[in-house]
C-alpha positions as CSV (number, residue, x, y, z in Angstrom):
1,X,6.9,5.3,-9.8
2,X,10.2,6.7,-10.7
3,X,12.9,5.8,-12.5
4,X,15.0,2.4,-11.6
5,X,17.7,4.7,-10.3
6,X,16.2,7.6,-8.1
7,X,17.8,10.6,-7.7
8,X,15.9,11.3,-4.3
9,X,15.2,9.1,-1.4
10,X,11.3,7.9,-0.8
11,X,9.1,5.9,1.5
12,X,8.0,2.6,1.1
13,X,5.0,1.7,3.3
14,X,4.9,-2.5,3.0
15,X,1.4,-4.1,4.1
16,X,2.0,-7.7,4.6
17,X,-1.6,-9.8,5.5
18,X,-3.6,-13.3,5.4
19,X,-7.0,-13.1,4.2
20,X,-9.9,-15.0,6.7
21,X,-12.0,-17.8,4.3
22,X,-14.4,-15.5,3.8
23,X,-13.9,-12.4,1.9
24,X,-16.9,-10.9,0.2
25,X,-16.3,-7.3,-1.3
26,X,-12.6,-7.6,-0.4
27,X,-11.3,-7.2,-4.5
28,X,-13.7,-4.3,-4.9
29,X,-12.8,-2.3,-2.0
30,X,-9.0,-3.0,-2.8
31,X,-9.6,-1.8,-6.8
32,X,-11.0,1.0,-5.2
33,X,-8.1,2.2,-2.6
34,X,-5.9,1.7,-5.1
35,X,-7.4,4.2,-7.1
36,X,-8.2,6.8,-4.7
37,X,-4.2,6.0,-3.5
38,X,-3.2,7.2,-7.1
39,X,-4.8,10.1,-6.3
40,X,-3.5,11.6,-3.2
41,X,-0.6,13.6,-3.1
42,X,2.7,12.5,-2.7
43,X,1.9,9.2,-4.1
44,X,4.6,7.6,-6.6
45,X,3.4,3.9,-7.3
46,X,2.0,0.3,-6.0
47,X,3.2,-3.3,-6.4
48,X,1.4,-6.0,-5.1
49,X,1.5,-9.7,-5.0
50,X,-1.2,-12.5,-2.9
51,X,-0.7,-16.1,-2.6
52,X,-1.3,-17.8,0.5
53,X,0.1,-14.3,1.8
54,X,-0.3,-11.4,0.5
55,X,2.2,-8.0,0.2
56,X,1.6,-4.5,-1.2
57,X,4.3,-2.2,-1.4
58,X,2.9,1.7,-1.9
59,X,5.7,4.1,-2.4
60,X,5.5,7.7,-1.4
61,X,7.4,11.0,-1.7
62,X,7.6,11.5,2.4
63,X,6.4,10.9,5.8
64,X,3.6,13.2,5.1
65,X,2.3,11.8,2.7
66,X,1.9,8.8,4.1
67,X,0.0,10.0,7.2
68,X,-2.5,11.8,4.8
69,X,-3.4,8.6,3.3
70,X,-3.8,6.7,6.9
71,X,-6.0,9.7,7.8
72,X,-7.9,9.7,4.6
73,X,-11.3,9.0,5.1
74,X,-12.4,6.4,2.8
75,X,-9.2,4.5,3.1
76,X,-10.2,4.5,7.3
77,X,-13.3,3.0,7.0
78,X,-11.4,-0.1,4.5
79,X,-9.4,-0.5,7.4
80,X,-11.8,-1.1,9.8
81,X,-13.6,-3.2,7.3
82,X,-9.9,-5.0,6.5
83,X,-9.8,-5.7,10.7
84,X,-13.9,-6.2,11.5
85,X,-14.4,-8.7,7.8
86,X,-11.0,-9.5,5.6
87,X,-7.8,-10.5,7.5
88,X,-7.3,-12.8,10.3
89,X,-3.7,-10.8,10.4
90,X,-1.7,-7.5,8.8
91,X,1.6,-5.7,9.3
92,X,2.0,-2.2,8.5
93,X,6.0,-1.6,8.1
94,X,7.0,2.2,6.7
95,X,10.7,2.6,5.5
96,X,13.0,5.0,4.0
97,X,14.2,3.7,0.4
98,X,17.7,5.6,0.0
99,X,18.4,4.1,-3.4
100,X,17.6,1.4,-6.2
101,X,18.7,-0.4,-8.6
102,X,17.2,-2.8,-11.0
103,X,17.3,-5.0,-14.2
104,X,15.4,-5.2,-16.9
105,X,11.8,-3.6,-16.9
């Protein structure tokens, strides 16, 4: 991802779920479209965290970007595998970061 302070603004696409008792295959397909994320275009960095709820937070360069990767094959049929086996419930929010600021690393 960029630096804390970005010069430019970005998009943050947040994907907030709860995972059904049952999820066989779930940690392998999610290694998986995390690293075929890192490889599309306009991609800039992940953060994820899962408790009893869990929240990933992929960061992207522009709008475009982002529709690519919802279009992207491979990353389609983990959705429809995320709705059919995983999650008993997801949201899908997409914002406009327009700056940052942090401490520490």
């Amino acid at each position: 991802m960029e630096t804390i302070f970005s010069k430019h603004s970005y998009y943050a696409v947040i994907f907030t779920s709860e995972l059904n008792p049952s999820i066989t295959g779930y940690h392998d397909m999610a290694v998986k479209m995390e690293m075929l994320a890192k490889q599309q275009d306009g991609f800039l960095g992940i953060e994820t965290a899962r408790t009893d709820i869990g929240i990933t937070v992929s960061y992207w360069r522009d709008e475009a970007s982002i529709k690519t990767w919802k279009a992207q094959l491979e990353h389609r049929l983990a959705q429809d595998l995320g709705r059919v086996q995983w999650y008993k419930w997801y949201r899908v929010r997409v914002c406009k970061v327009e700056r940052e600021y942090g401490f520490g690393s």
